[in-house]
PASEDO-767785 format. One record per residue: residue number from 1; residue in three letters; x, y, z of N, C-alpha, C in turn. Coordinates in steps of 0.2 Angstrom, whole numbers, plus 2048, in hexadecimal, padded with zeros to 3 digits. Atoms other than C-alpha are relative to their C-alpha. Example, Ala and Ser with C-alpha at 12.3 -4.5 7.8 and 13.67 -1.06 7.14 Angstrom:
2
n|res|nu|nv|nw|cau|cav|caw|cu|cv|cw
1|ala|804|7FA|800|83E|7EA|827|804|806|800 .
2|ser|7FC|7FA|7FF|844|7FB|824|7FC|805|803 .
//
This chain:
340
n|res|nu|nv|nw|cau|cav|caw|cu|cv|cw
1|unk|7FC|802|806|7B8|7F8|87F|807|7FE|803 .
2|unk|7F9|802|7FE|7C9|7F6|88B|7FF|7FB|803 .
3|unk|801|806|7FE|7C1|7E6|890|803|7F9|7F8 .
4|unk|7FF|800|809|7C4|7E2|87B|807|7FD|801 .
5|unk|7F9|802|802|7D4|7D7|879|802|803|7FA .
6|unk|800|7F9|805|7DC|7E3|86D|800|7FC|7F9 .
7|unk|800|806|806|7E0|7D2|861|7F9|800|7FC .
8|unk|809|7FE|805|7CC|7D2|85F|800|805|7FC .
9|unk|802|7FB|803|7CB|7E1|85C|802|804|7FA .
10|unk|7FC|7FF|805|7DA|7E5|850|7FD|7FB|7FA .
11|unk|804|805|806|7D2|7D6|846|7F9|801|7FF .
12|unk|807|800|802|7BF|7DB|845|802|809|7FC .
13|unk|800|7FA|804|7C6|7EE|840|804|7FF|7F7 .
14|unk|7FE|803|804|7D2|7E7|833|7FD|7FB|7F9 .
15|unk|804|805|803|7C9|7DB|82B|7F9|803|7FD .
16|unk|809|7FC|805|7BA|7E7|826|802|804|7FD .
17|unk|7FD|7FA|807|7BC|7EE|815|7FE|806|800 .
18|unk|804|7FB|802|7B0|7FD|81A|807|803|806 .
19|unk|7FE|7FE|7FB|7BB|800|82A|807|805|7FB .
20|unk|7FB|7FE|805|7C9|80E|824|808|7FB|805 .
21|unk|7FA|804|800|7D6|802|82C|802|7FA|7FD .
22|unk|803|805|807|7D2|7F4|821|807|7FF|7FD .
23|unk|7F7|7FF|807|7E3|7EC|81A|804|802|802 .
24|unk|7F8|7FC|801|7EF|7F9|820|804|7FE|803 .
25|unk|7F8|803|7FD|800|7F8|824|800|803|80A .
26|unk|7FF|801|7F6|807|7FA|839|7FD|806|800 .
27|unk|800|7F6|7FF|808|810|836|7FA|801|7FF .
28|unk|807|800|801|7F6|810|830|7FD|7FF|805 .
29|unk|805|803|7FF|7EE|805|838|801|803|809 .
30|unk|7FE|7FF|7FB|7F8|80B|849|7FC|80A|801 .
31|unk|802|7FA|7FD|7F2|81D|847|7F7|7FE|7FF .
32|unk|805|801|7FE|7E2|818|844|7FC|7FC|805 .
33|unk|800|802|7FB|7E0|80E|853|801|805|805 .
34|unk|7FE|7F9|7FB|7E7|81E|85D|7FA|804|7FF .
35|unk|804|7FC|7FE|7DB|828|856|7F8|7FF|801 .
36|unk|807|803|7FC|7CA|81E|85A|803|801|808 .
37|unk|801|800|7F9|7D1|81D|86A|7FC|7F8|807 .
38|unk|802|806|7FE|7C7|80C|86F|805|7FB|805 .
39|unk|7FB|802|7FC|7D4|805|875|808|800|800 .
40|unk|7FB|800|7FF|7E6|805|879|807|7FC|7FD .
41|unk|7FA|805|801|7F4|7FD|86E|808|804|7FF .
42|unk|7F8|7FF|802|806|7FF|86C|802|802|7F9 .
43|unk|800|802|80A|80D|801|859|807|7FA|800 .
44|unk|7FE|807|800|818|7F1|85F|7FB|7FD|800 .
45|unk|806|803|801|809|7E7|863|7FC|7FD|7FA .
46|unk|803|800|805|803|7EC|852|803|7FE|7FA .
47|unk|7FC|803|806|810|7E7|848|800|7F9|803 .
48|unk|7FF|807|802|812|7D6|850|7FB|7FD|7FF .
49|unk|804|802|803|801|7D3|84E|7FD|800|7F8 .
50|unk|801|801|806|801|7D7|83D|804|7FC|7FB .
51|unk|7FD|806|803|810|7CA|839|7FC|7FD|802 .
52|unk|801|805|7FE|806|7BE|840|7F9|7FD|7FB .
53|unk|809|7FE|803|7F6|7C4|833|805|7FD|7F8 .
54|unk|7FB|801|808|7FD|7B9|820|7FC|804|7FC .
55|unk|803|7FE|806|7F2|7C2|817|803|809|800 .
56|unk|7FC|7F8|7FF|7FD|7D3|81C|808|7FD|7FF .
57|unk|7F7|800|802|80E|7CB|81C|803|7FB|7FB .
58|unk|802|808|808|80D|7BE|80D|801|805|7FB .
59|unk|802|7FB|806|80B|7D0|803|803|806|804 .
60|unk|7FD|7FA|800|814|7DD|80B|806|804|7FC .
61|unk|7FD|7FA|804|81D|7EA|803|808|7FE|801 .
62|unk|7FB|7FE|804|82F|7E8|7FC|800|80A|801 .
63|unk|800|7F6|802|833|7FD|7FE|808|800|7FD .
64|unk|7FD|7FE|804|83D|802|7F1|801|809|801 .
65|unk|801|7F8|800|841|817|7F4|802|802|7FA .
66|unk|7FC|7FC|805|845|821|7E5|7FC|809|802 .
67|unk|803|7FA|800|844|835|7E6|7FD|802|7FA .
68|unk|803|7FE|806|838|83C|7DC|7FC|808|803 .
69|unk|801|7F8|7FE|832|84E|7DA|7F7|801|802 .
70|unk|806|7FD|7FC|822|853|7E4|7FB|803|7FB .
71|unk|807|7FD|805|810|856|7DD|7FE|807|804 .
72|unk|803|7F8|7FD|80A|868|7E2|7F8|800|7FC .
73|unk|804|7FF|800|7F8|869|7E1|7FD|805|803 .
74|unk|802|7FB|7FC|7EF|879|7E4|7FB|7FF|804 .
75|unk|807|801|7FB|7DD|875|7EB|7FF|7F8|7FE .
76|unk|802|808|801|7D2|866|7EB|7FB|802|7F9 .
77|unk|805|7FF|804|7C9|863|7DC|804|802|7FB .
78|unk|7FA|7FD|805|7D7|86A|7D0|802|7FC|7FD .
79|unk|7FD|806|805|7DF|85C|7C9|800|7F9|803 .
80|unk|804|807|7FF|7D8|84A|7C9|805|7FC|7FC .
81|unk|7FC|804|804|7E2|83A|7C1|7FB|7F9|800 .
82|unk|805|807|801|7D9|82A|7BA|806|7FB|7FF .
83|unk|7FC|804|801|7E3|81B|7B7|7FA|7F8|800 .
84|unk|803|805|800|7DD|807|7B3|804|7FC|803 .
85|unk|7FE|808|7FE|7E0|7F7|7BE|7FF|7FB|7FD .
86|unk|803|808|801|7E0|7E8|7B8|800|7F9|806 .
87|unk|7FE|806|7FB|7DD|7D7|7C2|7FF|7FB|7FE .
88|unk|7FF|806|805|7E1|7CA|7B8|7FF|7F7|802 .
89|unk|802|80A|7FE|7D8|7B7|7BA|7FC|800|803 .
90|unk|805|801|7F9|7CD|7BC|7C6|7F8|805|7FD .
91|unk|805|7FC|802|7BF|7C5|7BB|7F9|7FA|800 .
92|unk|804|804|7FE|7B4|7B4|7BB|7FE|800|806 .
93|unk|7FE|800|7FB|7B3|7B7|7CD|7FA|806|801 .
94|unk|806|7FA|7FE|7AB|7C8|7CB|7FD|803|7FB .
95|unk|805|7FE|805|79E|7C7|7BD|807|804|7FA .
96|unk|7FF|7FD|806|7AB|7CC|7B0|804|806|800 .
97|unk|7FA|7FB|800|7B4|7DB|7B5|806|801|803 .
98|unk|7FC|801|800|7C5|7DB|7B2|806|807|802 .
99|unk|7FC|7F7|7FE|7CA|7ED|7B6|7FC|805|805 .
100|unk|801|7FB|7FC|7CB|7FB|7C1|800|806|800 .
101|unk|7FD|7FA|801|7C8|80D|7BE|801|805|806 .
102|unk|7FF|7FD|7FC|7D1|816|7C7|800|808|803 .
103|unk|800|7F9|801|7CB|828|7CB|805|806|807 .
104|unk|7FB|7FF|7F8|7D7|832|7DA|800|809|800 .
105|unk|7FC|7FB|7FF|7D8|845|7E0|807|800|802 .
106|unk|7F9|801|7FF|7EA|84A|7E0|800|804|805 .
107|unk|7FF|7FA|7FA|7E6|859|7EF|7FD|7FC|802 .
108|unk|803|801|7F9|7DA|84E|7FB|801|7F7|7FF .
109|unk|800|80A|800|7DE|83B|7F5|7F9|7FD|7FD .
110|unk|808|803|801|7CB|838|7F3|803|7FB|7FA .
111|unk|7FE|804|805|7CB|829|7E7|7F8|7FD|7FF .
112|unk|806|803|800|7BC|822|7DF|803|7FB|7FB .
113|unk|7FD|806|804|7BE|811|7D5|7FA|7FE|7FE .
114|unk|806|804|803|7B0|809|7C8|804|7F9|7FC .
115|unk|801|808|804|7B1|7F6|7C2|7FE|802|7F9 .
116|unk|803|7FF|807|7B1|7F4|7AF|802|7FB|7FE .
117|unk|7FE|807|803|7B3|7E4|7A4|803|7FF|7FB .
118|unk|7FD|7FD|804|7BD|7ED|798|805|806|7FE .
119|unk|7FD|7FB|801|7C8|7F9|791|7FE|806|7FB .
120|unk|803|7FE|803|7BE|800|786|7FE|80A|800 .
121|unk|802|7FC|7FE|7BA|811|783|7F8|802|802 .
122|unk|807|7FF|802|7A7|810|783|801|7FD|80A .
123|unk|802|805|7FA|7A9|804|796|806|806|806 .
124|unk|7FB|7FB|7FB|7B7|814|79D|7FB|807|7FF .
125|unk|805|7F8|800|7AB|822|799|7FB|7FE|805 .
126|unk|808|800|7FA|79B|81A|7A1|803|7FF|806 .
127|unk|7FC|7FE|7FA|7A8|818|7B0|800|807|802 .
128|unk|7FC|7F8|7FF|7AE|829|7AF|7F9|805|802 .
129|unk|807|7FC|800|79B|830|7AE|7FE|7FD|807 .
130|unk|803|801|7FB|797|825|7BE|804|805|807 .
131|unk|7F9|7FD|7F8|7A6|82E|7C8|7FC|806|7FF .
132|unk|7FF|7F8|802|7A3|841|7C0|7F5|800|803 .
133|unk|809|7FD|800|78E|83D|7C4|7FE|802|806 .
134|unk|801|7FD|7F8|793|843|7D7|7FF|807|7FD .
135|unk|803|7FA|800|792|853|7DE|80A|803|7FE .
136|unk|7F9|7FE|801|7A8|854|7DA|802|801|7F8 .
137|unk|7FD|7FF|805|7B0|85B|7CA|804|802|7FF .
138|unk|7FC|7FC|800|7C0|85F|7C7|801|803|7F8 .
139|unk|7FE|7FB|805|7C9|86D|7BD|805|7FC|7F8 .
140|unk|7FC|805|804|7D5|860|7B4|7FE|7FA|801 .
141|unk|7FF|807|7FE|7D8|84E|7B3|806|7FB|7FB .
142|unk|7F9|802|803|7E8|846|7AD|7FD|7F8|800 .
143|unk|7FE|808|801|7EA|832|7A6|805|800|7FD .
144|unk|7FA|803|803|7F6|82A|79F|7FB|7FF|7F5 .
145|unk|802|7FF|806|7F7|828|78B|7FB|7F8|7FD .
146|unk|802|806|804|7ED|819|787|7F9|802|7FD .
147|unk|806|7FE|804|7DE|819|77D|7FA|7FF|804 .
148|unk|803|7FF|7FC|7D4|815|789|7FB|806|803 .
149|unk|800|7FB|7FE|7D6|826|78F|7FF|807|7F9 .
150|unk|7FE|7F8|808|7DC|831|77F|7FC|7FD|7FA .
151|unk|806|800|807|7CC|82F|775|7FE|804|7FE .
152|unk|805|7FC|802|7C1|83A|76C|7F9|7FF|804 .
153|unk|806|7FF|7FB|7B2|834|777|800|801|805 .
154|unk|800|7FA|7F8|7B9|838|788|802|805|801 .
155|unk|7FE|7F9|801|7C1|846|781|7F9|805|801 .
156|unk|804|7FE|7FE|7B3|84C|77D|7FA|801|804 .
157|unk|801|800|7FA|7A9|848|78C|803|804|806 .
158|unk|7FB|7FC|7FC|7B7|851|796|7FF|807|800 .
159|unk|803|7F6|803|7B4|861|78C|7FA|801|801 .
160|unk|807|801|7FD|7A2|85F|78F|800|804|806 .
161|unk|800|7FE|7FA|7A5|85F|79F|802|807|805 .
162|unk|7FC|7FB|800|7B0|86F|7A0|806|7FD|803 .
163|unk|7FA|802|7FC|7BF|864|7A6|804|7FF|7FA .
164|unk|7FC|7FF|802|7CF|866|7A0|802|7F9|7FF .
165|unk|7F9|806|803|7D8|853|798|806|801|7FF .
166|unk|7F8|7FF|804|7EB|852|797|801|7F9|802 .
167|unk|7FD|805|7FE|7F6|843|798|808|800|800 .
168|unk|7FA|7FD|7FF|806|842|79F|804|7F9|7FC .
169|unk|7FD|802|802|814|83D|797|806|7FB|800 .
170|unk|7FB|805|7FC|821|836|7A2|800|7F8|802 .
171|unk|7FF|809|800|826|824|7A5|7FD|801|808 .
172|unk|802|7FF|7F9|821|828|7B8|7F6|7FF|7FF .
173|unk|807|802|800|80E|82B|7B0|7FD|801|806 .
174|unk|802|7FB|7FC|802|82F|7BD|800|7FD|807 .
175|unk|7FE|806|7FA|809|82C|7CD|7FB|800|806 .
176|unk|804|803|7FC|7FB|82F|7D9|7FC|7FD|7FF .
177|unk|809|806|800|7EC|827|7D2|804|7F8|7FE .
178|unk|7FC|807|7FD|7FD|818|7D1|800|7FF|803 .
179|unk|7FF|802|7F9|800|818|7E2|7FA|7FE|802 .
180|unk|805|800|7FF|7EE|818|7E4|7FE|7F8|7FF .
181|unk|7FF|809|803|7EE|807|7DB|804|7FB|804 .
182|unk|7FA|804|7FA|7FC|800|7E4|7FC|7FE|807 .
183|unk|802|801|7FC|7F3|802|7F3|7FB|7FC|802 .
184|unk|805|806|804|7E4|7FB|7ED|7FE|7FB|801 .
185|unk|7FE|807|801|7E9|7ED|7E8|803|7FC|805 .
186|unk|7FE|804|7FC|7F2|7E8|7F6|7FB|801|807 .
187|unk|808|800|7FB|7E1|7EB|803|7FD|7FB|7FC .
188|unk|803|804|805|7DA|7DF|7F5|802|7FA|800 .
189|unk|7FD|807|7FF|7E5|7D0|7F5|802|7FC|807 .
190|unk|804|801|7F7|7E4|7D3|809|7FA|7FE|801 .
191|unk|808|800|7FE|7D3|7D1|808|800|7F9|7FC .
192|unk|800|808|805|7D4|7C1|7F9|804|7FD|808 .
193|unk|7FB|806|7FC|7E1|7B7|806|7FB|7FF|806 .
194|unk|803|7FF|7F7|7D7|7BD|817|7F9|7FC|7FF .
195|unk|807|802|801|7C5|7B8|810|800|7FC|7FA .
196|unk|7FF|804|804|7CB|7A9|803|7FC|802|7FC .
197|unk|802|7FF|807|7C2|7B1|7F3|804|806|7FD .
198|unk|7FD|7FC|805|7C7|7BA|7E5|7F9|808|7FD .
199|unk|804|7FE|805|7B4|7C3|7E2|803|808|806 .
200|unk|7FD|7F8|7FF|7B8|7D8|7E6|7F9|804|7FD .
201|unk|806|7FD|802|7A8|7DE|7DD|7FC|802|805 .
202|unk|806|7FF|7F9|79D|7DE|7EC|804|804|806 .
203|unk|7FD|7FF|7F9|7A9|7E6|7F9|804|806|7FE .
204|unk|7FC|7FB|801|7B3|7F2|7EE|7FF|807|803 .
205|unk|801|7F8|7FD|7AA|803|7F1|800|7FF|807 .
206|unk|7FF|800|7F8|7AA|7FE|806|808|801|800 .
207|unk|7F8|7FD|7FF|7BF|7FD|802|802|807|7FF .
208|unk|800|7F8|801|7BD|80E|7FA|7FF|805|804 .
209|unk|804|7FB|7FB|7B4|814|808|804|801|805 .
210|unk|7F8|801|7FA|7C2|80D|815|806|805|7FD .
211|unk|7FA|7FE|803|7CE|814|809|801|809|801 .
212|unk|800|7F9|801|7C7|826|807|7FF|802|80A .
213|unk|7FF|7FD|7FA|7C5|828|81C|806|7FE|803 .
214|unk|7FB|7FF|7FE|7D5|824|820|804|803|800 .
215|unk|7FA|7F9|800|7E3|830|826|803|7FE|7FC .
216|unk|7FB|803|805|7EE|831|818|805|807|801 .
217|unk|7FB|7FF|7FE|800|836|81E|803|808|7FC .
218|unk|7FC|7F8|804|803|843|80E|7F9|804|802 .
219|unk|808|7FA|7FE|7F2|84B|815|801|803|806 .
220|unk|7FD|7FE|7F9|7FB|850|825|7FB|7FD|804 .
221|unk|804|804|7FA|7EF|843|82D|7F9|801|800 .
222|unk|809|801|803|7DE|848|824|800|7FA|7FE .
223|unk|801|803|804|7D5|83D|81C|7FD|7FF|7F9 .
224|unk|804|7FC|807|7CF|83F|809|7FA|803|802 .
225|unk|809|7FC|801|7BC|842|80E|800|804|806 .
226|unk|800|7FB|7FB|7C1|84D|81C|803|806|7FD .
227|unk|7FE|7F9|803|7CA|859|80E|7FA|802|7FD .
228|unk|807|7FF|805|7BC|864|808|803|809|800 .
229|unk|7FE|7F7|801|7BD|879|802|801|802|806 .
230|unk|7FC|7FE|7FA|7BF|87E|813|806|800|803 .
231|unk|7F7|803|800|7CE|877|818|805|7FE|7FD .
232|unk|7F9|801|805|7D7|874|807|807|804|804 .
233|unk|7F8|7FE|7FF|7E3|882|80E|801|7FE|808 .
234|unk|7FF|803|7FA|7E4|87B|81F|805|7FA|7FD .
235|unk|7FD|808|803|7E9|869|816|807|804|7FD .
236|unk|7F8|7FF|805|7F5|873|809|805|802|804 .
237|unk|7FB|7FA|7FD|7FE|87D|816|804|7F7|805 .
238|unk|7FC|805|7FC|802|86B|821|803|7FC|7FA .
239|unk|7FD|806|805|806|862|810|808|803|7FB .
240|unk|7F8|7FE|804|812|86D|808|802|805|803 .
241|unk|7FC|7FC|7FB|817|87A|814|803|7FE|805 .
242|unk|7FE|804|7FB|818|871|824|803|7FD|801 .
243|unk|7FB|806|7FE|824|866|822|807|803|801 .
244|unk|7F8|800|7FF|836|867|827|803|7FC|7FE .
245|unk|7FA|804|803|842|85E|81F|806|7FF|805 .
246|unk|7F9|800|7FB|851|858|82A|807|801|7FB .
247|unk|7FA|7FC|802|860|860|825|806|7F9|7FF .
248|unk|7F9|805|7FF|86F|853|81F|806|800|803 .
249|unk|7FA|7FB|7FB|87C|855|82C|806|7FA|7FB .
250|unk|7FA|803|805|88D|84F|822|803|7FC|807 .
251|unk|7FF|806|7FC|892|83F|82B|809|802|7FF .
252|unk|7F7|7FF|7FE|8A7|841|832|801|7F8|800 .
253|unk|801|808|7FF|8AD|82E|82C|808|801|802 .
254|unk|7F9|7FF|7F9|8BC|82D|83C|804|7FC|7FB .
255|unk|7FA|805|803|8CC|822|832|7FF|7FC|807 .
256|unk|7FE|806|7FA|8CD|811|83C|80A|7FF|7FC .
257|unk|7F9|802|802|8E0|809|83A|7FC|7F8|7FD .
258|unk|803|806|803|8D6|7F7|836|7FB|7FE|803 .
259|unk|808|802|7FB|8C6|7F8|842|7FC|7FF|7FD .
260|unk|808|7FF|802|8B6|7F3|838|7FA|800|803 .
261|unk|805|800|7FC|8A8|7F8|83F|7FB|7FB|801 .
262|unk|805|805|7FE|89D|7E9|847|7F8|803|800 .
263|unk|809|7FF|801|88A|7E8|841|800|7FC|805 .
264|unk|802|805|7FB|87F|7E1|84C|7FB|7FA|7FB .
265|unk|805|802|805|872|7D3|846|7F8|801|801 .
266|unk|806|800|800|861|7D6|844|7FC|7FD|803 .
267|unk|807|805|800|858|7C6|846|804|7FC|804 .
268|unk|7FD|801|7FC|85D|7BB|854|802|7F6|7FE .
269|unk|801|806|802|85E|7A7|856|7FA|7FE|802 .
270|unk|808|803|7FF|84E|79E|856|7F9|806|7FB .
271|unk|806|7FE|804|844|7AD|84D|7FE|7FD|7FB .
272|unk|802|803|806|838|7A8|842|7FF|804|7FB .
273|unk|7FF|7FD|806|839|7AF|82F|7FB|7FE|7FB .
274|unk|801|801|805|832|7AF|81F|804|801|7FB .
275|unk|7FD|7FE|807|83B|7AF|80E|7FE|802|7FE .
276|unk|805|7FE|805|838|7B9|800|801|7FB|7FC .
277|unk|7FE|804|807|835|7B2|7EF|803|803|7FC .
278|unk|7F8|7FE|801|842|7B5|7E4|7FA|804|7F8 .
279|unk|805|7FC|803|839|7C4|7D9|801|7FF|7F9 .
280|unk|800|7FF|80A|837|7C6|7C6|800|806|800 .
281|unk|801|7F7|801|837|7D8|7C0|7FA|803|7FF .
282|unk|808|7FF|803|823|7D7|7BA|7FD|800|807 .
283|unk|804|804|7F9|81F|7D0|7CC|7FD|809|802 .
284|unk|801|7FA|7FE|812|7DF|7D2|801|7FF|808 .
285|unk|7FE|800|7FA|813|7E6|7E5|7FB|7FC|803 .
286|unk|805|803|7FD|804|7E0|7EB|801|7F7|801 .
287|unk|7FE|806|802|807|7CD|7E5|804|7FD|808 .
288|unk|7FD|805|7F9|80D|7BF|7F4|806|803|7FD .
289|unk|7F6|800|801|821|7C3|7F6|802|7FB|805 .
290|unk|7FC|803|7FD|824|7B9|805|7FB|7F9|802 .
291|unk|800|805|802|823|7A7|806|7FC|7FF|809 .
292|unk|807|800|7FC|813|7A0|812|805|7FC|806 .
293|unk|7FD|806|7FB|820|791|81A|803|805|803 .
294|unk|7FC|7FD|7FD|829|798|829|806|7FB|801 .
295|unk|7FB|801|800|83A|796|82C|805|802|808 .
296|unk|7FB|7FD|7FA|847|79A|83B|807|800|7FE .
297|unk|7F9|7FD|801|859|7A1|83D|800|7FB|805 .
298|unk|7FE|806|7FD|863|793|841|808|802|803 .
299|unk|7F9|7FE|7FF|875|79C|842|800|807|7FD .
300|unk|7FF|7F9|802|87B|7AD|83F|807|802|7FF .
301|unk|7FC|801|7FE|88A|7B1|83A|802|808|7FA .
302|unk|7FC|7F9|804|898|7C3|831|803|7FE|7FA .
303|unk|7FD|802|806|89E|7C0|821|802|807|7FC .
304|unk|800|7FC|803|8A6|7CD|818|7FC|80A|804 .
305|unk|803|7FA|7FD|89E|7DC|826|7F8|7FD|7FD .
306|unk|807|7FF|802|88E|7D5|820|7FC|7FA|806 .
307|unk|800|806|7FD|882|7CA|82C|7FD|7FD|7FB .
308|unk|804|804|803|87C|7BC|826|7FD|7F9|804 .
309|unk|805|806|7FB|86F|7AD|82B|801|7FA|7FC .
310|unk|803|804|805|86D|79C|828|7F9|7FE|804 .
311|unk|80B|803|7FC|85A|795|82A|7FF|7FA|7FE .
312|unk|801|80B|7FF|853|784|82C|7FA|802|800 .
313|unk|808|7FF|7FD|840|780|82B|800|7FD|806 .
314|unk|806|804|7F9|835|779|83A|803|7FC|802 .
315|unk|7FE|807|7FF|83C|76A|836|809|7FF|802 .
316|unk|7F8|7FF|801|84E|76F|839|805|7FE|7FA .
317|unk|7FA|802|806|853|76C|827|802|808|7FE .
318|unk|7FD|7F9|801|860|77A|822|7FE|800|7F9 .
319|unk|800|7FF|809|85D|783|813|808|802|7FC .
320|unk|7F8|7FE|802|86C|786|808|801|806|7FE .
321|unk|7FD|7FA|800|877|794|806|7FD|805|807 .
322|unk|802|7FA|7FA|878|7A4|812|7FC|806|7FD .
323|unk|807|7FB|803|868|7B1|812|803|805|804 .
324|unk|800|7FA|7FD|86A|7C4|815|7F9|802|804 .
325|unk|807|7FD|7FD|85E|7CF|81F|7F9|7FF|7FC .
326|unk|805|800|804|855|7D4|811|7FB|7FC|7FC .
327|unk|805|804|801|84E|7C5|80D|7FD|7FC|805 .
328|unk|804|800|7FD|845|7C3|81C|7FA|803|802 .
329|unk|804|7FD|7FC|837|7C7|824|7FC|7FB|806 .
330|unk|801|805|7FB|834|7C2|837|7F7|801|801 .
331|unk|808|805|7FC|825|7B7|83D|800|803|806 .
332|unk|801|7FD|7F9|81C|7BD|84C|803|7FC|804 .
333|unk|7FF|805|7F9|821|7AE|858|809|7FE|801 .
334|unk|7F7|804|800|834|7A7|85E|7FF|7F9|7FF .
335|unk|7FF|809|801|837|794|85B|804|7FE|806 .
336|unk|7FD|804|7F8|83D|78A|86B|807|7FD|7FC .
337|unk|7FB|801|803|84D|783|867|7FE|7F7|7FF .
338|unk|800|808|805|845|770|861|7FC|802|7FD .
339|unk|804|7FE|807|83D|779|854|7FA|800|801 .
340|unk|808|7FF|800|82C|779|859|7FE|807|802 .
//
């Protein structure tokens, strides 16, 4: 395998929906490469080759951080969260179903997902039967309030089954079998751009299978189908005991007489860039944000303590006005100075 140009290799691992690195981002895909062990890459390496990859950087993540209060789950199998996707335009494509039900443990991540063509309750129940017809149960299961869910026939079903229904209340709604979505979906519009179709039917449960074998970071580097009764308290103890928090050391701001501190610039002359697109508030995450034409930093200059760029395309025409950091994202290659 150290014979394996790692380019090949990163792109035959990548590119396979069964494979658990399938889609991920650099920290993924980079520890997963470490722990095959096959061969040897850097986690620079891995990120320039993944700007280089438009079906990863066409769609990558906007991070927004908000603090939010932490889920405490006792064991696995305790409390479960459902939630429905939709994928809107693209149900022609795959026989008809236009939604995703989303089923997730909250303690091992596992996640199971059934295709439906509907929202119906009669097309979320025979979903919810094909999940619950494993060997897995749990003791709860939370959704959200839509009728979908808070019916008399899933109800019923639920109770049947001895499991506890609730639905949460909060505007936040349920935030891992969310994130779970988010994720998803952006492995799926990875996969639409990479392999020019929009059909998902045929390939879903192999992304489910990549999905549930991969280390997942809040698992202390399990992976769902590696959490099982025996090591739930092993997992609990690295997820909510084992961390240390870094301490806020209180920052001394020195008094200057008129010295502003000089930033340095990020991006240099000749890199090449991508724009975002100028967002809407509906725009979801997964969706293209940065624009496919590349671009170059043509001048850089301080305004105000802030740096700022101007960019020209290919063809050396300037675009207008001055562009901050934040609305780039650098291309893998530098531009020669006659813009080729």
């Amino acid at each position: 395998m150290s014979s394996l140009n790692y380019e090949d290799y990163l792109r035959k691992i990548w590119h396979d929906p069964k494979h658990p690195a399938a889609f991920t981002g650099s920290d993924k895909l980079y520890k997963i490469v470490k722990q095959e062990g096959k061969i040897k890459i850097g986690r620079h390496k891995i990120k320039q080759w993944l700007q280089d990859q438009a079906s990863y950087s066409l769609s990558r993540n906007i991070v927004h951080k908000f603090r939010r209060s932490r889920y405490v789950v006792d064991t696995i199998d305790s409390l479960w969260e459902m939630d429905l996707a939709q994928l809107d335009g693209i149900q022609s494509f795959n026989s008809g179903f236009k939604f995703l039900l989303f089923v997730i443990d909250c303690f091992s991540k596992y996640l199971w997902i059934q295709p439906i063509k509907d929202k119906t309750h009669t097309s979320v129940l025979y979903a919810l039967k094909n999940v619950l017809s494993g060997t897995r149960k749990p003791t709860s299961i939370r959704s959200d309030l839509g009728k979908e869910f808070k019916n008399q026939y899933v109800r019923k079903y639920l109770s049947n089954q001895g499991i506890n229904a609730y639905y949460s209340l909060n505007d936040t709604k349920c935030a891992i079998v969310e994130r779970s979505i988010r994720s998803l979906k952006s492995i799926l519009y990875r996969y639409f751009r990479h392999n020019q179709t929009y059909k998902y039917v045929n390939v879903i449960q192999d992304i489910v299978k990549g999905y549930n074998a991969r280390p997942h970071r809040s698992l202390g580097g399990f992976s769902p189908i590696e959490v099982n009764k025996q090591n739930a308290g092993e997992v609990r103890l690295s997820v909510y005991l084992a961390r240390h928090p870094k301490k806020r050391e209180k920052k001394v701001v020195k008094k200057t007489k008129s010295k502003s501190r000089k930033k340095s610039f990020r991006y240099k002359i000749n890199d090449l860039v991508r724009l975002t697109f100028k967002r809407h508030p509906f725009q979801r995450g997964y969706q293209q944000k940065w624009t496919e034409e590349i671009f170059k930093i043509r001048r850089r200059y301080f305004r105000q303590n802030l740096s700022l760029y101007k960019v020209a395309d290919l063809q050396n025409e300037e675009i207008e006005g001055p562009s901050k950091t934040a609305k780039f994202r650098k291309y893998g290659r530098i531009a020669r100075p006659n813009g080729k």
